[in-house]
C-alpha positions, 0 to 999 in steps of 0.5 A: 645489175647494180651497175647498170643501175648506176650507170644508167642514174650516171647519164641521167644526171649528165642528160639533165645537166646537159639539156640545161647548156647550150653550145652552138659553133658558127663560122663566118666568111666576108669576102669585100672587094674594093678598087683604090685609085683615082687619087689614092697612091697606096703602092708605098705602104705608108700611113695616111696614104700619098696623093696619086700622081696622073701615071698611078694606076687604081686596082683592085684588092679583095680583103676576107675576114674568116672566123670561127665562133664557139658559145657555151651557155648555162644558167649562170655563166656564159663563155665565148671565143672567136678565132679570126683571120684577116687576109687579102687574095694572093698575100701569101705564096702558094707554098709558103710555111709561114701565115700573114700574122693576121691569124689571132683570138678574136674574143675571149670572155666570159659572163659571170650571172651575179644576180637577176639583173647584174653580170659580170664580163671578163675577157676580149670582148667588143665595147659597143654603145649607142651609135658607136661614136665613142665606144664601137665594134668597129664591124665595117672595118675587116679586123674590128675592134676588141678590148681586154677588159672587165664590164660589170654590167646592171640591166632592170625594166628600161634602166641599164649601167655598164661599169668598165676598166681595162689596163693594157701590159705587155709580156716584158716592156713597156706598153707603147701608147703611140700604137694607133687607137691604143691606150695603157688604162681605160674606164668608163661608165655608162647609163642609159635610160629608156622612155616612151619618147626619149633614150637618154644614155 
């Protein structure tokens, strides 16, 4: 009888805990098809693209973006990850073993509640401000764009300031900075402030 007891005790306290969390799994499927041509000559693979001669011939490409999303959410701490992979119809062989290479994680992070108006976030994260002219997901793009990075983040009525670093290594070289959009060491601050009329940042 004792144990029933406390077994019964034992899944009330998981119960609790349990309806305290939240944990959601999502998926998402973004098939974008686009014709290149008249004037764009993208046959040779190189960057920025060549001019088109008149015998080029225009195409038509269908990129997909397929990621799964897992949130964990509490009171006091939020985890989250998102695999993704980026590929276009017919880039890989029926029967092939191996991937395109575009398969990776996406985010990785988690969100630390310091206090009633204060956070901290760690991980891969996306850093999207304002209109995204500085700092932006990059959404329209099929990858999008993430940084490994640490935000502190403070947020009360209509004020609100980020506070971020990210510093950029690699397993057993040094980091290559001639990547595109790539950086060793990065911070930044941001305040933003809202008003009846005005949205200053």
């Amino acid at each position: 009888m004792k144990k029933i007891i406390y077994l019964a005790a034992a899944l009330s306290i998981v119960s609790s805990n349990l309806m305290q969390a939240q944990f959601s799994l999502e998926g998402e499927f973004r098939p974008r098809t686009e014709y290149f041509g008249n004037g764009g000559n993208f046959t040779g693979g190189t960057f920025p693209a060549q001019t088109a001669t008149d015998a080029d011939e225009g195409f038509i490409r269908t990129t997909v973006r397929a990621a799964l999303k897992a949130k964990y959410k509490t009171d006091t701490y939020t985890v989250f990850t998102s695999f993704q992979e980026v590929f276009a119809f017919g880039d890989r062989p029926q029967i092939s073993t191996e991937s395109n290479g575009n398969f990776r994680v996406q985010e990785a992070w988690a969100d630390l509640k310091l206090g009633a108006s204060s956070s901290l976030k760690i991980g891969r994260q996306p850093l999207s401000y304002d209109d995204q002219r500085i700092l932006g997901g990059l959404g329209w793009a099929q990858q999008a764009r993430t940084h490994d990075a640490a935000v502190y983040k403070y947020k009360k009525n209509k004020f609100s300031l980020d506070l971020g670093g990210a510093l950029n290594t690699t397993l057993d070289e040094i980091y290559n900075v001639s990547a595109l959009f790539s950086y060793r060491d990065m911070v930044f601050a941001r305040v933003n402030s809202k008003g009846e009329k005005l949205n200053l940042s």
